[in-house]
N, C-alpha and C positions, 0 to 999 in steps of 0.2 A: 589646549594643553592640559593633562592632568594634572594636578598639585597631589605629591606627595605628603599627607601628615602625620608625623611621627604619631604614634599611640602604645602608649604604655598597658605592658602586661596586664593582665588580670588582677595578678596576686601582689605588685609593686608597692602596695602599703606594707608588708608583709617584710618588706628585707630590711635587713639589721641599721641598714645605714639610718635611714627613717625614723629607725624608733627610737634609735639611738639620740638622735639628734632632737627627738620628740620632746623627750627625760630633761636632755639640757634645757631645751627651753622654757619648759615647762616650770624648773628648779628653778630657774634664770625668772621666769616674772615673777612666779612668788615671791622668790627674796628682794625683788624690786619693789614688789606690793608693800608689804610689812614692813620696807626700809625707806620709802616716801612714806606711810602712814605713824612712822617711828622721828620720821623729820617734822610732819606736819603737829605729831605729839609736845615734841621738843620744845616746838614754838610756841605752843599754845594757839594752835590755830585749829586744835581738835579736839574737843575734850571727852578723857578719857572712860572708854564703853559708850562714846556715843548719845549714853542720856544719862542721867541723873534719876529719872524715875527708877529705874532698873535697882541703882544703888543704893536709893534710900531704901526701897523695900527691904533688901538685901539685907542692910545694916540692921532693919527693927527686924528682921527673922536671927540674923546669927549674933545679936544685940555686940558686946564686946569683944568677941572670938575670933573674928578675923582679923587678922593684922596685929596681934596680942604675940606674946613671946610663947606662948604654948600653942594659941593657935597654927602659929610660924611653926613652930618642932613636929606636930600633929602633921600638917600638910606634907615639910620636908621629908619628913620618915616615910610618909604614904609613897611620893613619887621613889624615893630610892629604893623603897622595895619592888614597884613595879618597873623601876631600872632592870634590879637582878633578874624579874621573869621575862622583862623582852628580851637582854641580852642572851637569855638561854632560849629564847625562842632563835634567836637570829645565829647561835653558833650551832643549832639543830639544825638550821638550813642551809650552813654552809656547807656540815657535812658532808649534806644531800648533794650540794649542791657541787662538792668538791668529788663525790664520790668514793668519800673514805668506807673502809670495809668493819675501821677500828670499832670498839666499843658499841655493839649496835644495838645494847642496850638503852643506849645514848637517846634512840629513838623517838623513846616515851619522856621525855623530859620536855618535848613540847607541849602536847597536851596535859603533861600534868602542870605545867609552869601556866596554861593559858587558866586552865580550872581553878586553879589554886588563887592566880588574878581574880577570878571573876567571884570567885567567895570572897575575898577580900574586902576588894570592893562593895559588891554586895551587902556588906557588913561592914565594916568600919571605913569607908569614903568619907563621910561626913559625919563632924563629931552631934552636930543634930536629928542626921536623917535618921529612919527607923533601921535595922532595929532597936540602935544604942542610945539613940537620943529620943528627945518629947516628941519627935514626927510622927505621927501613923504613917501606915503604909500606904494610905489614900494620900495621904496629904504631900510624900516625898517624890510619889509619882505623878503629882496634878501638874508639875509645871510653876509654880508659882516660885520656886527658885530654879532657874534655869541651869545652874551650875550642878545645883546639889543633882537633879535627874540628869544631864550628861552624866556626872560618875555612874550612875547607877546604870546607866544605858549601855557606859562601857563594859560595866562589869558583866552587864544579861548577855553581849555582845561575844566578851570574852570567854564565858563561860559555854556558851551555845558552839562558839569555834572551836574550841578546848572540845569537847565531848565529841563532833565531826571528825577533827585531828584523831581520837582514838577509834571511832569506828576506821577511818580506813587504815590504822595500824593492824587493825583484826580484823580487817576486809572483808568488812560488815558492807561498806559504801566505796567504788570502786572507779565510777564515773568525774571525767573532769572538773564537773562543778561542784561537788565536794571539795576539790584538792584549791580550788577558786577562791573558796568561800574567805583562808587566809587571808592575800592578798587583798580580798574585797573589803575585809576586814580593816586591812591598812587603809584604803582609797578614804572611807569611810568615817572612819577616825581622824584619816588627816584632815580634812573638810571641816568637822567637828570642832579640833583643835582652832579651826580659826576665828571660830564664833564662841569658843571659851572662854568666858570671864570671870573671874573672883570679884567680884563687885567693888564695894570702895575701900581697897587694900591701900596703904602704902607704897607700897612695891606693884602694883598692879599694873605699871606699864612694863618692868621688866618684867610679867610675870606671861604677859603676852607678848614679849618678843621671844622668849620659853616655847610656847604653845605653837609661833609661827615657823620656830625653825624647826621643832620637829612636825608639822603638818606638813610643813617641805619634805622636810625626807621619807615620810611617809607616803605623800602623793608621790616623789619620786619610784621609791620604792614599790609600793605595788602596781603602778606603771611596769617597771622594769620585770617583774616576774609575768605580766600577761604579754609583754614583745617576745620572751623567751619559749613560751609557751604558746602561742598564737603562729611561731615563727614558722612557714613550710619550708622546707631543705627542696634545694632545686636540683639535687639528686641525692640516690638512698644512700648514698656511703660517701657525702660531701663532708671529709672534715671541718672547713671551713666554716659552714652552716651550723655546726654542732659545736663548735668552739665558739662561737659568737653565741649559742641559744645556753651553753654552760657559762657563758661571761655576765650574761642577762641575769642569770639565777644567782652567781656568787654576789653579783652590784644587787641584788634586794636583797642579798644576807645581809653586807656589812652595810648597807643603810637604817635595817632591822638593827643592827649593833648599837648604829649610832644612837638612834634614838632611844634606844634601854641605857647608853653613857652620859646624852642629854638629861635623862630623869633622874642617872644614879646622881650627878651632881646638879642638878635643882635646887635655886635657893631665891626665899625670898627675904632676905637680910638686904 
């Protein structure tokens, strides 16, 4: 007797249902991660970053400045301003993503909200690194403050995306992987954010439970823009197919949102 076995299509990772469900899940461990890691903190059954070496260093590099009332205002200003450029990056993609025709000057508010980040940073991330502080430029990209080179990495990051973003406004650059590079961007970042630490701060565990929720939305998030984009239509004029692949794109705008409202209100008081 033959035995018949069911076997799934080809393209079965492919349909919305999957990816959909991929996003929850995905959102769903993280915040279970960072929320046993958040209980285990509680308890003192983990101490916080992990080591201590990390932190003493940390302390005799930023000697006072961390954890200080100007320190505190320094940092909080830095994230609320990079609030206002993600949320203008995330309501640029909603437009897109909504398909409005308005304003479509509106455009270029993306890359120049990414550029604009990426000099920022670049320059005033750290009130020690170079070029505003005693760091050379050797010395802020050696690694020996972990923290201080992620900003600076986001900002080469954001700026390198930023200037892509306008080539293909002037369709200079035309190909999918340029329009990726965004998204990549987030995946990227969000990961980053999990291994972010401000050394021996005060506030340093709420400062990574900060970091954990937007890495969640950010993994979410650019997740959600390559199931949209990855998605094949099981026919060329399937609305359905295309109403789930525009649902994809507007869920990584307003997660994009979010996390530019997580930073505008930032705080480590």
């Amino acid at each position: 007797m033959k035995l018949s076995v069911p076997i799934r299509k080809a393209d079965w990772w492919f349909k919305p249902n999957f990816w959909l469900h991929g996003i929850l899940v995905l959102a769903i461990n993280c915040l279970m991660m960072f929320g046993i890691g958040d209980f285990l903190l509680a308890n003192g059954e983990m101490s916080p970053h992990h080591t201590n070496g990390h932190a003493q260093n940390h302390s005799m590099v930023m000697g006072q400045w961390e954890g200080s009332p100007e320190g505190i205002a320094y940092s909080e200003f830095n994230h609320a301003l990079a609030g206002i450029g993600v949320i203008l990056v995330g309501l640029t993609e909603l437009r897109a993503a909504m398909g409005w025709q308005v304003w479509a000057w509106s455009r270029w508010v993306l890359p120049a909200s990414l550029i604009g980040s990426g000099v920022f940073l670049l320059i005033w991330s750290d009130h020690e690194a170079w070029p505003i502080g005693s760091w050379t430029l050797a010395e802020t990209f050696s690694g020996r403050d972990p923290e201080m080179l992620q900003h600076k990495l986001f900002g080469l990051l954001a700026l390198g995306v930023g200037l892509v973003e306008w080539c293909l406004r002037v369709e200079r650059f035309q190909h999918v992987f340029w329009r990726a590079l965004l998204p990549g961007f987030a995946l990227i970042g969000g990961l980053m954010l999990f291994s972010h630490m401000h050394g021996p701060h005060p506030a340093g565990h709420q400062i990574q439970v900060h970091h954990n929720v937007m890495g969640t939305l950010a993994l979410a998030g650019g997740l959600a823009w390559f199931a949209g984009e990855l998605m094949k239509p099981s026919h060329p004029v399937h609305t359905y197919d295309s109403l789930h692949r525009s649902g994809l794109k507007v869920l990584w705008a307003v997660l994009v949102i979010s996390i530019g409202i997580q930073l505008l209100f930032y705080s480590e008081a």
